[in-house]
C-alpha positions as CSV (number, residue, x, y, z in Angstrom):
1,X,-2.0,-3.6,12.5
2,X,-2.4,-0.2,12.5
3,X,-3.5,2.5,14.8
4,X,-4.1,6.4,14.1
5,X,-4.5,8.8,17.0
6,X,-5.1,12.5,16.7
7,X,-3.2,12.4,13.7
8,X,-2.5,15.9,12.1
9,X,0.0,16.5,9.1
10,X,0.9,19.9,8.4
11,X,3.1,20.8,5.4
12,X,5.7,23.9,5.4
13,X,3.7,26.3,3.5
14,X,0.7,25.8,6.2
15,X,-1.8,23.3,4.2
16,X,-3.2,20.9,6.6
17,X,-3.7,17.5,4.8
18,X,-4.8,15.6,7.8
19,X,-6.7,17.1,10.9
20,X,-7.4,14.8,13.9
21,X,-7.7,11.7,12.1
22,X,-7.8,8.2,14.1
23,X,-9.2,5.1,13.4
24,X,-8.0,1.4,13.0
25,X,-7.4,-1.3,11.2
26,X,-7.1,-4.4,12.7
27,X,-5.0,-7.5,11.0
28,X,-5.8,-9.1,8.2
29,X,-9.0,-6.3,7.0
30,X,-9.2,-5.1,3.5
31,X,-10.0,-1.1,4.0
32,X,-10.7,1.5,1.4
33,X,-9.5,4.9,2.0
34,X,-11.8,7.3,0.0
35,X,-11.8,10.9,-1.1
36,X,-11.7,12.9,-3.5
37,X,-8.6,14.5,-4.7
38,X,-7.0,16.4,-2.4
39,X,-8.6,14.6,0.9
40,X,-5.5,13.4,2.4
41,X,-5.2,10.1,0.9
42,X,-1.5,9.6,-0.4
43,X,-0.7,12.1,2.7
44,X,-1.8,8.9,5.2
45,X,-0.4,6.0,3.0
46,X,3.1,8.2,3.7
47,X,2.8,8.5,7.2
48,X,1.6,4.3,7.2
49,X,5.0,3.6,5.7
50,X,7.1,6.3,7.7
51,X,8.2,8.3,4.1
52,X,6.7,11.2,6.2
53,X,6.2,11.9,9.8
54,X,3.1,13.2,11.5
55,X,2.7,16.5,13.0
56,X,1.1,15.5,16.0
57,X,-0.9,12.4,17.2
58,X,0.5,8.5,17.6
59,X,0.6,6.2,14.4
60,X,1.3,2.6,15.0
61,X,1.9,0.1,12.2
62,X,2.8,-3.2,12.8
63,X,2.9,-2.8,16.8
64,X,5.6,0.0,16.2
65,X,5.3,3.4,17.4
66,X,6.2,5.6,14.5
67,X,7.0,8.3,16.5
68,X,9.6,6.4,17.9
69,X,11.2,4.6,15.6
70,X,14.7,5.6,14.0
71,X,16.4,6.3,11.3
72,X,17.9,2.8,10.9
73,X,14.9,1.0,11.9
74,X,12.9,1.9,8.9
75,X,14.1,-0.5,6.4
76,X,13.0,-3.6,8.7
77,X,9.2,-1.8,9.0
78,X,9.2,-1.6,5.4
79,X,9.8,-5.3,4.3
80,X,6.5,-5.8,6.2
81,X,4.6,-2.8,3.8
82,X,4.2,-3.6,0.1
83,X,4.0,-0.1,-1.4
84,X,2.1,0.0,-4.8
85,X,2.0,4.3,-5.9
86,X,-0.1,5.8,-8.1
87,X,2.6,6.1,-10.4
88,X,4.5,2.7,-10.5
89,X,7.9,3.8,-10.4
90,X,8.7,1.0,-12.8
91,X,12.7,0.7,-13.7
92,X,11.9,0.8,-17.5
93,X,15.6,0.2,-18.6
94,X,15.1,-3.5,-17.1
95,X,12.8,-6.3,-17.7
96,X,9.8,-7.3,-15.6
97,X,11.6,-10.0,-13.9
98,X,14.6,-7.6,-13.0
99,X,12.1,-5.1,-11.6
100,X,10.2,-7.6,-9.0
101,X,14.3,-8.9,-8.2
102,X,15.6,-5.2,-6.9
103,X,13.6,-5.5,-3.6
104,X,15.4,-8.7,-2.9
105,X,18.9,-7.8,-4.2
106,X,18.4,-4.8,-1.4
107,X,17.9,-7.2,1.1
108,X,20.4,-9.6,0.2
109,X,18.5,-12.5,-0.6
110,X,20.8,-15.3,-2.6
111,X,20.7,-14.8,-6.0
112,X,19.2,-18.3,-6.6
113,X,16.3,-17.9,-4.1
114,X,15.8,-14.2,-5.2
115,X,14.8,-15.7,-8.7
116,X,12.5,-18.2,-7.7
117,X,10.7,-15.8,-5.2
118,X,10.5,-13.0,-8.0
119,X,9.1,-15.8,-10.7
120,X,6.4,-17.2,-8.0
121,X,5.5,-13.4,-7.2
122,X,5.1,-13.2,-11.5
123,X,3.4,-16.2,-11.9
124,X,0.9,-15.0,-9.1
125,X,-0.2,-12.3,-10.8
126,X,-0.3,-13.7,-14.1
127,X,2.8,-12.2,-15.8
128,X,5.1,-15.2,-15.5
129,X,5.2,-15.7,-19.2
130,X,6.2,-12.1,-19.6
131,X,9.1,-12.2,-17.5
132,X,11.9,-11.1,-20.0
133,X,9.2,-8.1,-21.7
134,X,10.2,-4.9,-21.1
135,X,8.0,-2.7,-19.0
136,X,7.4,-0.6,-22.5
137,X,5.9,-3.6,-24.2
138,X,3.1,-4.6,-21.0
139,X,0.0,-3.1,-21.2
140,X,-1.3,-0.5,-18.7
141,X,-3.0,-3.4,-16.5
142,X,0.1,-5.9,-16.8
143,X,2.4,-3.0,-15.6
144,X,0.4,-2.3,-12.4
145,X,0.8,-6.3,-12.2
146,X,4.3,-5.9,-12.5
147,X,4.0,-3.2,-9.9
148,X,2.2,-5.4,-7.4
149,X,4.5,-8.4,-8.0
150,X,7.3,-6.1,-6.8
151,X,5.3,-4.9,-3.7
152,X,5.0,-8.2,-2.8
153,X,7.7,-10.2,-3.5
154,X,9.4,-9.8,0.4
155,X,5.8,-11.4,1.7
156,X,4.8,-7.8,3.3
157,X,2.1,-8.4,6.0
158,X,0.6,-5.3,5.2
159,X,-0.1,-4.1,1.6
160,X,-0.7,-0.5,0.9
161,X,-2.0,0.5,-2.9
162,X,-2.7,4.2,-4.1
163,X,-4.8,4.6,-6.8
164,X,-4.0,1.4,-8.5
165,X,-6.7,1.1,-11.0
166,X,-7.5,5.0,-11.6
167,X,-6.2,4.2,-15.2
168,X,-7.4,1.3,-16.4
169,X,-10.5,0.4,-18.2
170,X,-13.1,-1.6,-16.1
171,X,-11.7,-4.9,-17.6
172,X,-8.3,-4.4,-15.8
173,X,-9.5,-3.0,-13.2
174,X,-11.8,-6.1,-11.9
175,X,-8.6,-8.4,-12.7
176,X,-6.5,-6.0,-10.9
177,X,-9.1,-5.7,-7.7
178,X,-9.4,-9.2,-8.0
179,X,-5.4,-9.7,-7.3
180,X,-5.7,-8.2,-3.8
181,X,-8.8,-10.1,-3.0
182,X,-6.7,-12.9,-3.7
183,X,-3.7,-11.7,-1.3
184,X,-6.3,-10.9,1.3
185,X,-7.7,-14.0,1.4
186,X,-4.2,-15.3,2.7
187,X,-4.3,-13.4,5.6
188,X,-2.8,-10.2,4.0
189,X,-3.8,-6.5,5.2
190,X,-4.5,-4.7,2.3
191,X,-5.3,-0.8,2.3
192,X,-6.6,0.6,-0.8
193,X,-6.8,4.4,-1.6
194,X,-9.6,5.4,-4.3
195,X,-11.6,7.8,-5.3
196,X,-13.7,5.7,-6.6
197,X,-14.3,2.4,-4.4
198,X,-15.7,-0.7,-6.3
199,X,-17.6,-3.5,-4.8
200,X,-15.5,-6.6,-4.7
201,X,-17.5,-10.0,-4.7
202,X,-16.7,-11.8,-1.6
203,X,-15.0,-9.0,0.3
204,X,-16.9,-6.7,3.2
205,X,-14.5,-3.9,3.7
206,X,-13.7,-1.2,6.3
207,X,-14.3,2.1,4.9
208,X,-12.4,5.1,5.7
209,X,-13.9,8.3,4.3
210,X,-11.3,11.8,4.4
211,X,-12.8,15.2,3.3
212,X,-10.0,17.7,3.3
213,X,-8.3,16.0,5.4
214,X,-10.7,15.0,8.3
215,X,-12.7,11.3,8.8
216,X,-15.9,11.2,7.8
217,X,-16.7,7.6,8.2
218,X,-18.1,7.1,11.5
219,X,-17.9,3.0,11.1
220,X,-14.4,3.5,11.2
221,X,-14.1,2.9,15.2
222,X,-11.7,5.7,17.0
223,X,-8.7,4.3,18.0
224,X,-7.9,4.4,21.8
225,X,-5.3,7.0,22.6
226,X,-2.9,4.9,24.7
227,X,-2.7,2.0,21.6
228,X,-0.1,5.1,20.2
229,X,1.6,5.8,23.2
């Protein structure tokens, strides 16, 4: 599912956010990417979903080689990645249902079927009786909802969160943690970045642990070097 190999990201101003990183996760694993702030975390969830390009080393997601895919091909690798940021990015001039629809009006999904995806997506994170609220009028925990409903409303294979529960009490963020246990246990990928990792009940993950930008975690097997060629 996906494959880092002697992966370094260098930024402009010469800050190195990640420094020979490789490991993998194979389909189907629930991972936790830890670190504290400034380890490289959001750095690799961009480079996982191609918003930014390594400086050197292979990355493959979804049997692609990054390195080789273009401009025009990234749309198609992105339907497969449900993207949840650390700030939700919520359209706050529509209503929850309208919000978990845009994904699908991009891709062109019949208005009808767009509607009953978006509602099922909702309903599956408990916010189908708040489909009409405005994103104002949710709660801190019902907005990241709304914010994973919309990651996953195209069925990604691979779900990527960052930070999703940093701001919510310990209430919301068991029901929260909970919702990706749920999607996991379908046969989703899901790759969490915290800080903080918290034991889910029934759930064994991979851990992947970055300290200014290097791997720490030695139980995160090094991926072979011709998997990113």
């Amino acid at each position: 599912m996906i494959v880092f190999s002697s992966v370094c990201k260098r930024y402009p101003e010469g800050r190195e956010a990640l420094k020979d990183v490789s490991f993998e996760i194979a389909d189907g694993k629930f991972a936790w990417v830890t670190g504290r702030s400034g380890a490289g975390k959001t750095t690799l969830f961009r480079l996982i979903a191609a918003i930014e390009r390594p400086s050197s080393g292979g990355i493959v997601v979804n049997g692609q080689n990054l390195a080789s895919l273009g401009r025009r091909a990234l749309p198609y690798l992105r339907r497969n990645i449900g993207l949840v940021f650390q700030e939700q990015k919520l359209l706050f001039d529509r209503n929850a249902l309208a919000n978990v629809l845009l994904p699908l009006a991009i891709v062109g999904l019949p208005p009808r079927d767009a509607e009953r995806r978006a509602l099922a997506a909702l309903d599956k994170v408990g916010l189908l009786d708040r489909a009409k609220a405005m994103p104002v009028a949710l709660s801190g925990g019902e907005q990241q909802r709304l914010a994973i409903a919309r990651a996953v409303v195209n069925r990604p294979a691979l779900l990527l969160a960052d930070e999703p529960t940093a701001k919510l009490d310990n209430d919301s963020a068991a029901d929260i943690l909970g919702i990706f246990r749920e999607f996991h246990r379908v046969g989703v990928t899901v790759v969490i970045a915290s800080h903080d990792p918290r034991p889910i009940p029934g759930v064994e993950p991979q851990l992947i642990a970055l300290e200014q930008g290097r791997l720490l975690d030695t139980a995160a097997s090094a991926a072979p070097v011709e998997a990113a060629q």
